[in-house]
C-alpha positions in Angstrom: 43.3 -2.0 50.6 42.2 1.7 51.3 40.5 2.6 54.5 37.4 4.4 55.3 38.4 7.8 56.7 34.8 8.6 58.1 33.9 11.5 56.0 30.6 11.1 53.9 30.8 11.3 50.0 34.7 10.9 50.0 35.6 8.1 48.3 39.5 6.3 48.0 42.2 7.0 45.3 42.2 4.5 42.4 45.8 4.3 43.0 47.6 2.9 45.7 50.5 4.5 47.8 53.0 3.7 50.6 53.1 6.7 52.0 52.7 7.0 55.7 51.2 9.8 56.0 48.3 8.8 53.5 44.8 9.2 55.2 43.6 6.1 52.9 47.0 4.0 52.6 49.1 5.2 55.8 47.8 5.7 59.6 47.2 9.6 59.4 43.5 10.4 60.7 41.7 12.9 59.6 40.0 14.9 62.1 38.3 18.5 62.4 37.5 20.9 59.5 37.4 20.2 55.6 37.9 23.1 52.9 37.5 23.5 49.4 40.3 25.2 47.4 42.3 25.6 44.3 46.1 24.1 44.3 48.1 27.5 43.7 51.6 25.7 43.4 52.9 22.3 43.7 56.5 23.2 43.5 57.2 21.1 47.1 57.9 17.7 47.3 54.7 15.9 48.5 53.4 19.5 48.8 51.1 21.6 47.5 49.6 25.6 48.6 45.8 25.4 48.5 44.4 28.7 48.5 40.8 29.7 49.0 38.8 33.2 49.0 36.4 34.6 51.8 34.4 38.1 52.7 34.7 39.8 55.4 32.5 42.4 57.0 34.5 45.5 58.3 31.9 47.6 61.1 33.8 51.0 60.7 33.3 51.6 56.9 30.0 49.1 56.4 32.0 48.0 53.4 32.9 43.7 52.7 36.3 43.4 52.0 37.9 39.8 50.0 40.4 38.4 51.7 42.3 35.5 50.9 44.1 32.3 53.0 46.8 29.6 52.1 47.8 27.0 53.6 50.3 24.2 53.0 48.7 20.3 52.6 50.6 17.1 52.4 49.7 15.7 49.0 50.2 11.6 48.6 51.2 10.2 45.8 48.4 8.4 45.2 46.5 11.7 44.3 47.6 13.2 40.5 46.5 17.3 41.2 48.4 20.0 39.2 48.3 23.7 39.7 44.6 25.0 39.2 42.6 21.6 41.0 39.9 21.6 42.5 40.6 20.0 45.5 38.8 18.9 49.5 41.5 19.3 52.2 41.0 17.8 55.9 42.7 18.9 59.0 44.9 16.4 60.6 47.6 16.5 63.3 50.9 18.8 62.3 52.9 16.9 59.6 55.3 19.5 59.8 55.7 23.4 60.9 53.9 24.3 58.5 51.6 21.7 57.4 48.8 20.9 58.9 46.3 19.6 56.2 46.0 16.8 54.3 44.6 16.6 50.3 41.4 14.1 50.5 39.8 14.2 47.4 40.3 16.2 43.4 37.2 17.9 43.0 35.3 18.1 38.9 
């Protein structure tokens, strides 16, 4: 049985998993800030880069400038997401050096 992870709206995965390190199957917690993203590659093994755009303000030239940031999330394999998903990613302890997210939800 999946378990609440305390964010409103986000409901579990159809599927089920036995992955540890699953926020709805596994004992990960989910805790700090959520973003919204698109999957950029999913060429890592329980891995994906989420990548998501932002403006910035720069005083000197009074111009906005895009900027963009990716980061690596751990991707259970109770969620199906392919390259160009939507997706909702939560902050979580470090899985790994680099990863620090977790995917919660495929956004339509």
């Amino acid at each position: 049985m999946a378990r609440d992870i305390g964010i409103q709206g986000i409901k579990p995965p159809k599927d089920k998993c036995t992955d540890k390190k699953c926020p709805f199957h596994g004992n990960l917690k989910v805790r700090g800030r959520t973003f919204q993203g698109t999957v950029a590659s999913t060429k890592m093994n329980k891995s994906a880069v989420i990548t998501w755009s932002r403006v910035v303000k720069i005083p000197k030239y009074e111009r906005y400038m895009r900027k963009k940031t990716r980061v690596t999330a751990h991707v259970s394999p109770c969620m199906q997401i392919k390259e160009g998903d939507k997706v909702l990613i939560g902050e979580t302890r470090p899985i790994s050096k680099t990863k620090k997210f977790v995917v919660l939800q495929k956004q339509e």
